[in-house]
C-alpha positions in Angstrom: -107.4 74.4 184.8 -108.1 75.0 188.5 -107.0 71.9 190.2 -106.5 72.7 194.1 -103.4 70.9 195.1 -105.1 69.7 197.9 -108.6 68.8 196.8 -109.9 65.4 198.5 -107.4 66.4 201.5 -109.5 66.6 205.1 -108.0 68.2 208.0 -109.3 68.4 211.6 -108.0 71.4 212.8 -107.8 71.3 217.0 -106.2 74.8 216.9 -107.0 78.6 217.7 -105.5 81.7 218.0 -102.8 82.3 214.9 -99.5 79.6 214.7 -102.3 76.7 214.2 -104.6 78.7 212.2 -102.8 80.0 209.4 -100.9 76.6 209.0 -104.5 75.5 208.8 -105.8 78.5 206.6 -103.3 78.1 204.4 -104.1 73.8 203.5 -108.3 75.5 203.1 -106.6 77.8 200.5 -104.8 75.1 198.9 -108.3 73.3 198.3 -108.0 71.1 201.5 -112.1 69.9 203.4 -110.3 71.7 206.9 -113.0 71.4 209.7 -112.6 73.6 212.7 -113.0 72.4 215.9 -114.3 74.9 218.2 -115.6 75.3 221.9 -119.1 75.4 222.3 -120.5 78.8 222.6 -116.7 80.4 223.0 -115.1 79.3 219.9 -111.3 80.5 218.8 -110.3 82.8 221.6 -109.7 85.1 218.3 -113.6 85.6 217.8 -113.9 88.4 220.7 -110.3 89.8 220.0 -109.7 93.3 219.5 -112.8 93.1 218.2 -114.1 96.4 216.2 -117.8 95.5 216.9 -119.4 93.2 219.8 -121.6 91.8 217.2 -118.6 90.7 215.0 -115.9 88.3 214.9 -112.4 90.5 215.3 -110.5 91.1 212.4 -107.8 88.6 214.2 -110.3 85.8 213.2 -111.5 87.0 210.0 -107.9 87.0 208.6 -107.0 83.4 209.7 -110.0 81.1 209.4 -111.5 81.3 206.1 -113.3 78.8 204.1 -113.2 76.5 206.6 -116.3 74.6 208.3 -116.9 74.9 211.8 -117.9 72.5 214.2 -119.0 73.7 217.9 -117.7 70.4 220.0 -116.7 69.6 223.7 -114.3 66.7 222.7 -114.3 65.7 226.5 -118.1 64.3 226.4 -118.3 60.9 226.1 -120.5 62.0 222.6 -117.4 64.3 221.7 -114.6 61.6 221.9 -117.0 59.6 219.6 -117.6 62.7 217.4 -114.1 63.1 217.0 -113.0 59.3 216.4 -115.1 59.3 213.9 -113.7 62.2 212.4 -110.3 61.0 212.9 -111.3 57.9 211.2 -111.2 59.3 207.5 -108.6 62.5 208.1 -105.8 63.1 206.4 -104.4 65.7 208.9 -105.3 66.1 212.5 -103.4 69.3 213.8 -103.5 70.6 217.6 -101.9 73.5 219.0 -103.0 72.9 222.9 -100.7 73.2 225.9 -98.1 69.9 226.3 -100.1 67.5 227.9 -103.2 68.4 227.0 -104.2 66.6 223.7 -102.8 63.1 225.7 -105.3 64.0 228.6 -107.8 64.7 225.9 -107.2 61.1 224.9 -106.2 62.1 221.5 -102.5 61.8 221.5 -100.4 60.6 218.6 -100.0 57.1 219.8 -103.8 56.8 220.1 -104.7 58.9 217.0 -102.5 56.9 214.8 -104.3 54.1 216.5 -107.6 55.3 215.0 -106.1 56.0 211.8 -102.7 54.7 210.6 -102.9 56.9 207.5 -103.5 60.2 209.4 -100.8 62.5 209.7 -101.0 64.2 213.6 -99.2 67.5 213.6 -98.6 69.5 216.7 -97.4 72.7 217.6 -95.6 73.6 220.5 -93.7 76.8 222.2 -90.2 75.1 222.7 -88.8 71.5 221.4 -89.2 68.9 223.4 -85.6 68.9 224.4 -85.4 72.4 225.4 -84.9 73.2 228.8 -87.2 75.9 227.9 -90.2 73.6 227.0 -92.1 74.0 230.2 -92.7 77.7 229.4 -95.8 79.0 228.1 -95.4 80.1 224.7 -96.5 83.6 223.3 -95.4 85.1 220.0 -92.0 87.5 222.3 -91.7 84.4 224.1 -90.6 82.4 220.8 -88.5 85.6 219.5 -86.4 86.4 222.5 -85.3 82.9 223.1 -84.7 82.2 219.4 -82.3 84.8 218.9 -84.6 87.8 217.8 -84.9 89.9 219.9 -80.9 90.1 221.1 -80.0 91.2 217.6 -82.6 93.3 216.9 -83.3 97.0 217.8 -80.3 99.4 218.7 -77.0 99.0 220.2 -76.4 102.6 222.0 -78.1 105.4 223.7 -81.3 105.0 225.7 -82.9 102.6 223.3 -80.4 100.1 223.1 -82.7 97.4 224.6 -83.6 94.0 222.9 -86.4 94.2 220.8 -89.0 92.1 219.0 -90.3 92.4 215.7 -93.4 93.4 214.7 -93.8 90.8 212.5 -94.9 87.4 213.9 -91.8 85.4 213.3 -92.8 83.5 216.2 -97.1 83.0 215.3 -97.6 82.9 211.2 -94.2 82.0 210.4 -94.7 78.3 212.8 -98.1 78.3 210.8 -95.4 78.2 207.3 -93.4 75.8 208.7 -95.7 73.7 210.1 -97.6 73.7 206.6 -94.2 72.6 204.7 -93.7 69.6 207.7 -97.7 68.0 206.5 -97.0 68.2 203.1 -94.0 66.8 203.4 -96.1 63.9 205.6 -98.6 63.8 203.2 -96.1 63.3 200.1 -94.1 60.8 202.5 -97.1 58.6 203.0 -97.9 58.2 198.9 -94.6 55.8 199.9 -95.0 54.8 203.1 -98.6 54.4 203.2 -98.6 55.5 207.1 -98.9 59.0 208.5 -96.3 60.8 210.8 -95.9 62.3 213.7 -95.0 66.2 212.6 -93.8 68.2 216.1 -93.1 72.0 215.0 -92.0 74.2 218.0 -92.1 78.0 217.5 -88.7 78.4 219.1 -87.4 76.3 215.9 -89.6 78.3 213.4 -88.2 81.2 214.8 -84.8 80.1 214.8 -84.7 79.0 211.7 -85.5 82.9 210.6 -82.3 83.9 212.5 -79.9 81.5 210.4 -78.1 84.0 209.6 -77.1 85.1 213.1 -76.0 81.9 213.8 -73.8 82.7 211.1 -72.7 85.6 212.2 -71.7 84.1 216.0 -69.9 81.6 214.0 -67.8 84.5 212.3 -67.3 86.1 215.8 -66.1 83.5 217.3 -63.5 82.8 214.8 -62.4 86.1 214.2 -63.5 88.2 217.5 -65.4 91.5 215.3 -68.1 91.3 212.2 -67.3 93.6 209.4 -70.8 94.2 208.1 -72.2 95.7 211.7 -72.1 99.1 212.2 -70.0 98.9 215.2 -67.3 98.1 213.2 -64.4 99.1 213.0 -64.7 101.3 216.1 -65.7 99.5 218.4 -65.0 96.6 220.6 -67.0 93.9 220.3 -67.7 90.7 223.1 -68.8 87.6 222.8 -72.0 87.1 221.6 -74.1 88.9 218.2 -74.9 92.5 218.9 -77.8 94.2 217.7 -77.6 95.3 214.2 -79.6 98.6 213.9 -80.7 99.0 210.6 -78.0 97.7 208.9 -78.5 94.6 206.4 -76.3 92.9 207.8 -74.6 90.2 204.6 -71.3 92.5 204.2 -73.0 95.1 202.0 -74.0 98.3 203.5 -77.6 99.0 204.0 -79.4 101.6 205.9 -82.5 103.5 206.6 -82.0 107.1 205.2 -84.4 109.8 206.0 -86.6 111.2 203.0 -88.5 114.7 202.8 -90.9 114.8 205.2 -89.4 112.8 207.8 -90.6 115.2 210.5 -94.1 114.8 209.9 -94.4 111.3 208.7 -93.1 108.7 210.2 -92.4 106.6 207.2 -90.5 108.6 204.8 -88.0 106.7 204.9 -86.0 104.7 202.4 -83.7 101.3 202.6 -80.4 102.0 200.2 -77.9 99.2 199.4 -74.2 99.5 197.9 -73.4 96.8 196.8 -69.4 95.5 196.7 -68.7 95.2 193.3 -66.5 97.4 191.7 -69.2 97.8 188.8 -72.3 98.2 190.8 -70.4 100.8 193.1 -69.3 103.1 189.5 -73.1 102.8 189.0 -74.3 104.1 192.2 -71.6 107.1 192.6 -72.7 108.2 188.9 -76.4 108.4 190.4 -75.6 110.0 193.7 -73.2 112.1 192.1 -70.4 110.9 194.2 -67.8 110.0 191.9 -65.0 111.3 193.3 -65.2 108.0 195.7 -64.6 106.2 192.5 -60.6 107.4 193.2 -60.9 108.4 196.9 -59.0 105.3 198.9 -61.3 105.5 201.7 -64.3 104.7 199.6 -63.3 103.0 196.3 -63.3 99.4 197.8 -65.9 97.3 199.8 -63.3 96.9 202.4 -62.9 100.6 203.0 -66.0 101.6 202.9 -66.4 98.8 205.7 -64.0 101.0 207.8 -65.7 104.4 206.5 -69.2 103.2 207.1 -70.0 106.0 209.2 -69.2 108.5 206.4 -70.5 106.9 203.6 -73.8 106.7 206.1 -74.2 110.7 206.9 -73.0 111.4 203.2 -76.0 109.5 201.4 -78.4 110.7 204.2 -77.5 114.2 203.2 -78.0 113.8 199.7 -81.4 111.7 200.2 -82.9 114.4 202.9 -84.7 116.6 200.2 -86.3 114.2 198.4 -89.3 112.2 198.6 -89.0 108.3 199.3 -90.7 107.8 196.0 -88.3 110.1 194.0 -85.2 108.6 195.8 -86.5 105.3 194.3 -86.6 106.1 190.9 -83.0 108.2 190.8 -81.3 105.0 192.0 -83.3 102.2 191.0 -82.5 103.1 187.3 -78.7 102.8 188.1 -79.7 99.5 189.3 -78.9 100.3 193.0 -80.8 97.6 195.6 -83.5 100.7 196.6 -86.9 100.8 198.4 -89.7 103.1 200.1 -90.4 102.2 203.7 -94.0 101.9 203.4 -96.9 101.7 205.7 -99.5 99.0 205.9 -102.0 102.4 205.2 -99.7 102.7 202.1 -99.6 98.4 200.9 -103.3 98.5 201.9 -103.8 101.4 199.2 -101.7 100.0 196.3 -104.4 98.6 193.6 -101.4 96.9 192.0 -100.9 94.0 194.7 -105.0 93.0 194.3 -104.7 92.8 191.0 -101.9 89.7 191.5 -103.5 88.2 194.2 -101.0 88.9 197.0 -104.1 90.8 199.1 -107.4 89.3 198.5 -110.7 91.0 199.4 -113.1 88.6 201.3 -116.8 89.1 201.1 -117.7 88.1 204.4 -121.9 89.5 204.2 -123.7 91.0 206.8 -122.7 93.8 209.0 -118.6 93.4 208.6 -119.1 93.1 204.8 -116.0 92.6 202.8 -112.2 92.7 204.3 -108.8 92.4 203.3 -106.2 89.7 204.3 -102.7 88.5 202.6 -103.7 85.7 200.1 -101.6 82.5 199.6 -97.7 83.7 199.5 -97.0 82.1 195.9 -98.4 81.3 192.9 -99.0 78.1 190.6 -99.9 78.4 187.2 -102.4 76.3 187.2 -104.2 77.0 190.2 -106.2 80.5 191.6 -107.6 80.1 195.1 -110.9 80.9 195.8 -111.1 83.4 198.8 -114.6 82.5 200.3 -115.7 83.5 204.2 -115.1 82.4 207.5 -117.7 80.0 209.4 -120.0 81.4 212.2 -119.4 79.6 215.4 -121.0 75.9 214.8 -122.1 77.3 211.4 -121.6 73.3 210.2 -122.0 71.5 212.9 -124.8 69.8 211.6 -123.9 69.6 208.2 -120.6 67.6 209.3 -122.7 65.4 211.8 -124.4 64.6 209.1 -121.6 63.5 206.6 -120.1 61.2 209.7 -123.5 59.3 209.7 -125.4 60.9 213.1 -129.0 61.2 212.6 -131.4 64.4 213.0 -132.6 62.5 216.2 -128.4 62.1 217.6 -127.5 65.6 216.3 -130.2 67.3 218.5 -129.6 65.4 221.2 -125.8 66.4 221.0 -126.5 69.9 221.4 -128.8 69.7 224.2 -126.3 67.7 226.5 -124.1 70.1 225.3 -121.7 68.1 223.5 -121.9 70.4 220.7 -123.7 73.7 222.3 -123.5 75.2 225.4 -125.1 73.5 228.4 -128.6 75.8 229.6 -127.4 76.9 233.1 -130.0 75.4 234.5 -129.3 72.2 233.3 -125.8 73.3 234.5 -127.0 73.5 238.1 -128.5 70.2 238.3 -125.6 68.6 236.6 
């Protein structure tokens, strides 16, 4: 059985760049009829991003938009705003990711969409909620993370690099695009009851607060208590008011860190991440393998809470041991003792590891042509029943006709569309005149 979860779904996807995107991507995995919106003779402002070739969409684009149909479409033509009612007419979804304002000067607001269609659900995605006294600021992917709590408890806290800093990852982009997908399914399985769409608002800011829970935890602790036992700053230290940044501690009262690995001068990632955990029979297992036993009757060592105050030495003591081995090597030695162990690994190294294509979690697209096949992360889980098909990504307008079609235009209308440049770009010279 392959049964897409979402077959007979149709979405209308207003969005570009990533956050809207890979919510979208995602539902086209999922077996969901999404049509892409896009400007006339632009498209998604990912097309000509860090591009690798001026004849090919970017990699950026590739990554986030396929199977799904494209439609090249100037919603603010009098044809386009009939083009797009009529589209709106049968959705399931309409998603937009535009600047505030922008969709309601468009005339396609959630008041008037759900107008059009009572049974559509209208999901938006902004930078901030609209409560925030943030929400007038123009959201980028840092934007999200330093005023969600990211970037103030990430990175160092001493010495020249003691700076806030935002991850690599985008908690603030992909991760809305997660969120927002859980809010429409959750829309979609609300209406099967309700009969009636909703109105699903997802604000980056939230998506990427709701990744920094935890820190919210921790400010909770601090303020009750005045220090946080599981930082590295602890106990030596004095610490204010506010969540400092962690290093590359874990952080949930176990103690974690990055330990160096053979090879650490030349490569940048031979590194590994070592947890001890704080039970008394997980510790006797990890001393046995690091050959540290006498901190099974040393007091400064053979409790969680002392090792809390000895952080520091326990710290430089594994980092010793681990320095003449590879990352691999210090893997193996202490994942057999059932020690929390991994290899810091590059995306070179994830990229190269046959293992993770043969479940699915990276998926090689066959996108023809000059660009070939690529690689992108497939859909995060797995159903039993169910294997996506991973097929490629529209050319700009690649269905517009096909989809004018479907919605009833003729031949005659379609034509017609595209020269008053409703669905192509207007000839400059019938620019001028205009």
């Amino acid at each position: 059985m392959n049964t897409a979860p979402l077959q007979g779904i149709k979405v209308i996807d207003f969005t570009n760049v990533q956050s809207g995107p890979s919510c979208t991507q995602l539902l086209a995995w999922l077996g969901a009829d999404v049509i892409k919106i896009e400007r006339p003779g632009s498209g998604d402002a990912t097309r000509n991003e860090l591009q690798f070739d001026p004849d090919c969409p970017s990699y950026y684009f590739l990554q986030l938009n396929s199977d799904k149909r494209s439609l090249a479409l100037d919603a603010a033509t009098p044809d386009g705003k009939e083009i797009l009612t009529k589209l709106i007419s049968t959705a399931d979804v309409f998603i937009e990711n535009l600047h505030p304002g922008a969709m309601d000067k468009l005339g396609f607001s959630w008041e008037e969409v759900h107008k059009i269609n009572p049974r559509c659900v209208y999901a938006t995605i902004k930078g901030f909620p609209v409560s925030s006294k943030y929400a007038d600021l123009k959201a980028y992917e840092p934007v999200a993370q330093v005023t969600a709590g990211a970037a103030s408890t990430t990175g160092w806290w001493e010495g020249d690099h003691d700076v806030p800093t935002q991850s690599g990852a985008a908690l603030g982009d992909s991760n809305t695009g997660m969120h927002c997908t859980i809010g429409i399914l959750a829309a979609l399985l609300q209406r099967q009851h309700t009969g009636e769409g909703s109105y699903v608002y997802q604000s980056m800011h939230n998506a990427c607060l709701n990744l920094c829970r935890i820190k919210t935890r921790d400010q909770l602790t601090l303020d009750r208590i005045g220090y946080l036992t599981q930082f590295p700053q602890y106990p030596n230290e004095k610490f204010g008011d506010f969540v400092p940044r962690s290093g590359n501690q874990e952080g949930s009262g176990v103690l974690g860190w990055t330990y160096k690995c053979k090879g650490w001068e030349t490569d940048p990632n031979a590194y590994v991440y070592i947890i001890l955990q704080r039970g008394a029979k997980d510790f006797k297992l990890a001393c046995e393998a690091l050959d540290f036993e006498d901190w099974l009757t040393n007091p400064d060592f053979n409790t969680a809470d002392a090792r809390d105050r000895h952080k520091q030495e326990v710290y430089d003591r594994i980092g010793k041991w681990a320095i003449d081995k590879d990352k691999y090597e210090v893997t193996e030695i202490l994942s057999k003792a059932g020690v929390p162990v991994a290899p810091v690994l590059s995306t070179k190294e994830i990229m190269d590891d046959q293992s993770l294509y043969d479940g699915n979690t990276l998926v090689k697209i066959n996108q023809g042509g000059k660009i070939g096949e690529f690689v992108t992360v497939g859909v995060p889980f797995t159903l039993s029943n169910y294997q996506p098909n991973y097929g490629p990504c529209p050319t700009l307008g690649g269905n517009t006709a096909e989809v004018l079609r479907e919605y009833g235009f003729s031949d005659d209308q379609i034509a017609e569309f595209a020269k008053n440049g409703t669905t192509a770009p207007m000839p400059k010279a019938a620019q001028a005149v205009k």
